[in-house]
N, C-alpha and C positions, 0 to 999 in steps of 0.2 A: 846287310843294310843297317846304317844306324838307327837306333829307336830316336825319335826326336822329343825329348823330353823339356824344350823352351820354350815355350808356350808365351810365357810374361816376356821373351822379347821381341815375337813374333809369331801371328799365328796362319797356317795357312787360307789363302784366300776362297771360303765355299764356293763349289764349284756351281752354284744357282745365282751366287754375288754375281762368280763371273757372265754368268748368261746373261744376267739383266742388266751389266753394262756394256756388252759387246756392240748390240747397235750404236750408241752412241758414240764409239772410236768413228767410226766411218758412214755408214749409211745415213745416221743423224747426225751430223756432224758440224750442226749451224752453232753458232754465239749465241747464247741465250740472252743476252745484249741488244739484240739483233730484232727488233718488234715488231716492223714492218714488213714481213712476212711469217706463210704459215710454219717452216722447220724452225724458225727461230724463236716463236710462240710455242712450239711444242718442247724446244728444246728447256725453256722458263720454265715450264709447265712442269716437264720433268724435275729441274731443280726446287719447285716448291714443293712435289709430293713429297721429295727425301727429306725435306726441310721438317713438313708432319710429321712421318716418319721416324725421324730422330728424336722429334721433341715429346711424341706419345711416348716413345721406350723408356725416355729417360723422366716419365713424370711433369713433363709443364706445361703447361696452359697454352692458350691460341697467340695469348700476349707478351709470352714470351720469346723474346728475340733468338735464334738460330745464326750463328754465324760461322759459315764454311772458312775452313784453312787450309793450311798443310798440314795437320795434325795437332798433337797434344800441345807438342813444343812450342810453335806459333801461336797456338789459343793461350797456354800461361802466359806468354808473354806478354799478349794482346790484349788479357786481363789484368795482370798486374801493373805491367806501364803505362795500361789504358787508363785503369782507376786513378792513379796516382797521376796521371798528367788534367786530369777533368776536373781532379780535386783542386790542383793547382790556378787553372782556368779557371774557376768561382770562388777562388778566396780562402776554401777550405782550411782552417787551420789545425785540422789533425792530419799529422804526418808520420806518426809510428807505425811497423808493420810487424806482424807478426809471424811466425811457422813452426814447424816443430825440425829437429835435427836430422830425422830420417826422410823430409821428402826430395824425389828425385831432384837429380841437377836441373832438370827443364824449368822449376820452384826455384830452387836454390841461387843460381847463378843471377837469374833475374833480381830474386830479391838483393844478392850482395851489389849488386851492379846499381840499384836504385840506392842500396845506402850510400854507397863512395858520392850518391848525388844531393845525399843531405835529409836521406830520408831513415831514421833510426829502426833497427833493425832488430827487435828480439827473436832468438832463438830457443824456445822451451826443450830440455831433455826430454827422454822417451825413459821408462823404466824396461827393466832387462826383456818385459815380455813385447814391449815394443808399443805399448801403450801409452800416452798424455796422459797425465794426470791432472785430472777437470779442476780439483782446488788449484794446479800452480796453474791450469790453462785461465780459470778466471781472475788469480788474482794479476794476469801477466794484462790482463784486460785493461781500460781507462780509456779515460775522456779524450787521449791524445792518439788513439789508437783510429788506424783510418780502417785496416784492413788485414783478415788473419786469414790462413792459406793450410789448409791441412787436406792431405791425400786421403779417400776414401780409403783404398786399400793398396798398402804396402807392396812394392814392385818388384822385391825381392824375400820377405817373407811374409809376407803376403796378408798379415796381420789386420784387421777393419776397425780404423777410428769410433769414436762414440756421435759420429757426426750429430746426430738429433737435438744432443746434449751439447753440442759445440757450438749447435745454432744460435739455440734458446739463448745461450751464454751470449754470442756476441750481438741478438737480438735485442737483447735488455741493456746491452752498452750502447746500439746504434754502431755496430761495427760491423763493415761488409765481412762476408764467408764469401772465399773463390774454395774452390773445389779439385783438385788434380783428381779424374772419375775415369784415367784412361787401365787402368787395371780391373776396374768396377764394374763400368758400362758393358750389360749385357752380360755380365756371371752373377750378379748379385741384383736382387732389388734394388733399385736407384731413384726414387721419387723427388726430385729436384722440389718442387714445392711443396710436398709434405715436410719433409727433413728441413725446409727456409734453406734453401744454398740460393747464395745469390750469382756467383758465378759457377757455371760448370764444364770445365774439358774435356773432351773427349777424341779417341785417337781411333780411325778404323784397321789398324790392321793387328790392334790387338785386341778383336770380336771377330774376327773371320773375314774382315773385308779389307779392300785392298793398302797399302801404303799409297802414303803421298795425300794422305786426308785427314781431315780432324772436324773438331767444332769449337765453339766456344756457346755456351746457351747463357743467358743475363738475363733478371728480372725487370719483368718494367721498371721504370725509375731508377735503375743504374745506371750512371754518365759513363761512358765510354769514350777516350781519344783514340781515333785511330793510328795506327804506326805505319800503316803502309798508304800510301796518297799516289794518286794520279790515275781514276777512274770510277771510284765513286759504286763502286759496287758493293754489294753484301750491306744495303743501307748505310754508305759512306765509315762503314766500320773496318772494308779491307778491301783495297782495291786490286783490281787484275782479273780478269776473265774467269768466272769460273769454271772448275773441270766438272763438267758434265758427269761423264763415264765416273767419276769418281765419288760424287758426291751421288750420285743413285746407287754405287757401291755400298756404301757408308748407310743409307737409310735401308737398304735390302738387310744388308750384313744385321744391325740392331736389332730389327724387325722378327730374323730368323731366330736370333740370338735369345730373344725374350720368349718367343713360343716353346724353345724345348731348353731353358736354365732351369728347371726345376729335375727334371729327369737326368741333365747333365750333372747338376751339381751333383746329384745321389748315388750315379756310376762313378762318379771322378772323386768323390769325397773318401766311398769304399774302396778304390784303387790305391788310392792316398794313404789311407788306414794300412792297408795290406804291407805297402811298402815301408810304410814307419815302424810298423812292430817288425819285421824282417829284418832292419839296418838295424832300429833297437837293439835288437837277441846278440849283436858281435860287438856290443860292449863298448863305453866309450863313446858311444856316438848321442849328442846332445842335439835337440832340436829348435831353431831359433826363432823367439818368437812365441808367444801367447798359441798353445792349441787351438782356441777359441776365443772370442770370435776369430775367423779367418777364412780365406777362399779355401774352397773347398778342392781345388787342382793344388793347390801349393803346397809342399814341404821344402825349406830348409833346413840343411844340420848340418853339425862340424864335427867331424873325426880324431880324436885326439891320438896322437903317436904316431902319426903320419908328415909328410913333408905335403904343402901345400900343391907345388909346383909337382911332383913324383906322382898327385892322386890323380890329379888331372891329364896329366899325362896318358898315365893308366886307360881313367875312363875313357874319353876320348876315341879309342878304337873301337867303342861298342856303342856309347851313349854321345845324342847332343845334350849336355847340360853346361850350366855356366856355376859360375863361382859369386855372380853380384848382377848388378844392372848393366846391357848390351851397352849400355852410353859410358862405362868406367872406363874402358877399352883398359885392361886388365889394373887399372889401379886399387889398391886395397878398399874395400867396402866401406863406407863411409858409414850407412845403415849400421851394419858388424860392429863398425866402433861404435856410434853410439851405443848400443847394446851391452857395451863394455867387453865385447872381445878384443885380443893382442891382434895383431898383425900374423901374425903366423895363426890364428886360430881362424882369423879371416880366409886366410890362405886356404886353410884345408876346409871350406866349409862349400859344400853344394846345394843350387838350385836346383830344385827340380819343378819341371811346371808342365803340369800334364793337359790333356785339349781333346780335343771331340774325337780322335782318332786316337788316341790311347787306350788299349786293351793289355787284357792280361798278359799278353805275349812278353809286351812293352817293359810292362811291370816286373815280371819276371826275369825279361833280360839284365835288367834295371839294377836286382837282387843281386844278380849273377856276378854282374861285373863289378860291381860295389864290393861285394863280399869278398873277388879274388882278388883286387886292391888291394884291400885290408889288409887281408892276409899276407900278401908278397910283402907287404911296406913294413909290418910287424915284424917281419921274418918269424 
C-alpha cells in the first residue's frame, strides 16, 4: 500500500465529518429554502450551526458574514471580483491590486484576469525563503491601492506570511486584506479579527472535510458584488441551493480540526524533523523555503544530481507525493521559480505533506524509497 504523503492536495474526509453529514444526503433532505415547513426549517437550522461553526474556528465575530461556496477557488474569486466590482459600483477610485508571486493560481489567475480588465496589477517577489519582504510589501502600498491578497500559508512549501504585520500595513493605507487560509484553516491558529483579515477563504477538504465546499468570511463593512445571480441565497452574495450535507461537513470538519491542532501539529512537526534530517544525511538535498515559520506537516526539497522526471517515477511505487500544487497538473512550479530555482531543479524537488494518519511506518517508508532513488539515479 502506498503511504499517502499529500496532505496539502487533499485530505481525507474524518470519518465523524462523515457521520454528521449522512442524514442530510437522504433522510433530511429538504431545501433549506424551503421555510414553510418543519424539515426545511431544520434543514436552515443545520446550515446556520456550520455557519457558527466555521466562523468561531477561524476567529470572527457574530458580525461577521460566512459565505458558503464550492470552496477555496470560488471564495478567491468571489472576493477578489467581488471587491473590485463594488468598488466600481460607488465610484471608488482606487483600482490597484496587489499579491505576492507565490500565491496559488486560484489568486493568481483572478487577479491577472482583473488586470487585462484595467485593473493594475503589482506582483511583489518572495525572497529565496519564501518570505515578503514587509519594507517592499509597504512601500508597494499607496493611495491607489484597493486591495492586497497574500496566502497564509504556502501550498507547497508551506512557508506562513507575517499576516499581523501585513495588516497593520494595509490598515494604515485603508487597503482591504483577502486572505487565501485554505492551507491554514485548522492546522495553525487563524484569528481572522485579531490578525484584521478582511477577507478570508477557506477550503473543506483540506481540514478533513469533504470536497465540493469552501467559504468565503468578510468583515462587516466590506461591499461585496456577487458573481453568481439567480436565487438570492447566501445573503444575495452566491446564489443556488445550498448543499446541506456539505456545509455541516465543513463546520464538523473545522471544529474537529481546532480541538486536536495542537497535539497534531507536535506529532506531525517531530515526523517532519525525523524525515528532514534523514533525506538531509544523503547529501544534496536542499530544503525549500524558510524552516520557520511554517506548517508543521510540510517539507519541501530538491535533490540535486538527479533527473526530475526519473525521481518521481521512482517514488511513486511506494509514496503518494507530488512535485508542486494538485492544480499545476504537472507544469513546472511557479512557487520554485519564484524561489529562484531552474526548471530542472523544480523538477527534482518533492512535496511532502503529512495528515492525522501519518505515522512512523509512513515516515519511514518515506526514508526508504527516497534514499533508493537517490542512490539508483546517482548510480
Amino acid at each position: 500500500m502506498l503511504a499517502y504523503l499529500d496532505h496539502h492536495a487533499s485530505t481525507p474526509c474524518d470519518p465523524a465529518v462523515q457521520a454528521a453529514m449522512e442524514p442530510w444526503w437522504s433522510v433530511q433532505a429538504a431545501n433549506p429554502s424551503s421555510r414553510l415547513h418543519r424539515p426545511g426549517l431544520e434543514a436552515a437550522a443545520a446550515v446556520e450551526r456550520a455557519r457558527t461553526q466555521v466562523a468561531r474556528a477561524l476567529g470572527a465575530g457574530e458580525a461577521t458574514g460566512v459565505v458558503f461556496t464550492s470552496g477555496a477557488t470560488e471564495a478567491n474569486n468571489l472576493a477578489l471580483k467581488g471587491v473590485v466590482e463594488a468598488a466600481l459600483e460607488r465610484g471608488e477610485p482606487r483600482r490597484r491590486l496587489l499579491t505576492l508571486a507565490t500565491e496559488h493560481r486560484a489568486v493568481l489567475d483572478p487577479l491577472r484576469y482583473l488586470e487585462r480588465h484595467g485593473f493594475p496589477l503589482t506582483v511583489l517577489p518572495v525572497g529565496r525563503d519564501g518570505l515578503v519582504n514587509l519594507e517592499a510589501f509597504a512601500a508597494a502600498l499607496g493611495p491607489d491601492v484597493l486591495l492586497a491578497s497574500v496566502m497564509a500559508a504556502n501550498n507547497e512549501i508551506g512557508v506562513l506570511q507575517p499576516l499581523a504585520a501585513i495588516a497593520e500595513l494595509c490598515r494604515a493605507q485603508g487597503v482591504l486584506l483577502h486572505v487565501d487560509g485554505a492551507q491554514a484553516a485548522g492546522h495553525i491558529p487563524l484569528a481572522m479579527e485579531t490578525l484584521g483579515i478582511d477577507l478570508l477563504s477557506v477550503s473543506g477538504h483540506k481540514c478533513y472535510g469533504p470536497k465540493g465546499v469552501g467559504a468565503l468570511l468578510l468583515l462587516p463593512g466590506v461591499a461585496l458584488a456577487a458573481q453568481l445571480h439567480g436565487g438570492g441565497q447566501e445573503g444575495g452574495l452566491r446564489a443556488g441551493t445550498v448543499a446541506v450535507p456539505l456545509v455541516v461537513g465543513l463546520g464538523e470538519a473545522l471544529q474537529r480540526c481546532c480541538a486536536d491542532r495542537s497535539e497534531r501539529a507536535r506529532r506531525l512537526g517531530a515526523l517532519r524533523d525525523r524525515l528532514w534530517q534523514s533525506l538531509e544525511a544523503l547529501g544534496g538535498v536542499d530544503c525549500n523555503g524558510a524552516g520557520a515559520p511554517r506548517l508543521s506537516h510540510n517539507l519541501n526539497i530538491t535533490v540535486s544530481g538527479v533527473d526530475g522526471t526519473a525521481l518521481h517515477r521512482l517514488l511513486r511505487r511506494d509514496l503518494a507525493v507530488s512535485s508542486g500544487s494538485a492544480c499545476s497538473q504537472g507544469s513546472p512550479s511557479h512557487v520554485l521559480a519564484a524561489l529562484g530555482l531552474s526548471r530542472a531543479a523544480a523538477a527534482a524537488s518533492v512535496r511532502f505533506g503529512l495528515g492525522r494518519g501519518t505515522g512512523e511506518a509512513e515516515i519511514g517508508r518515506a526514508i526508504e524509497a527516497v534514499s533508493a532513488a537517490v542512490r539508483q539515479l546517482r548510480g
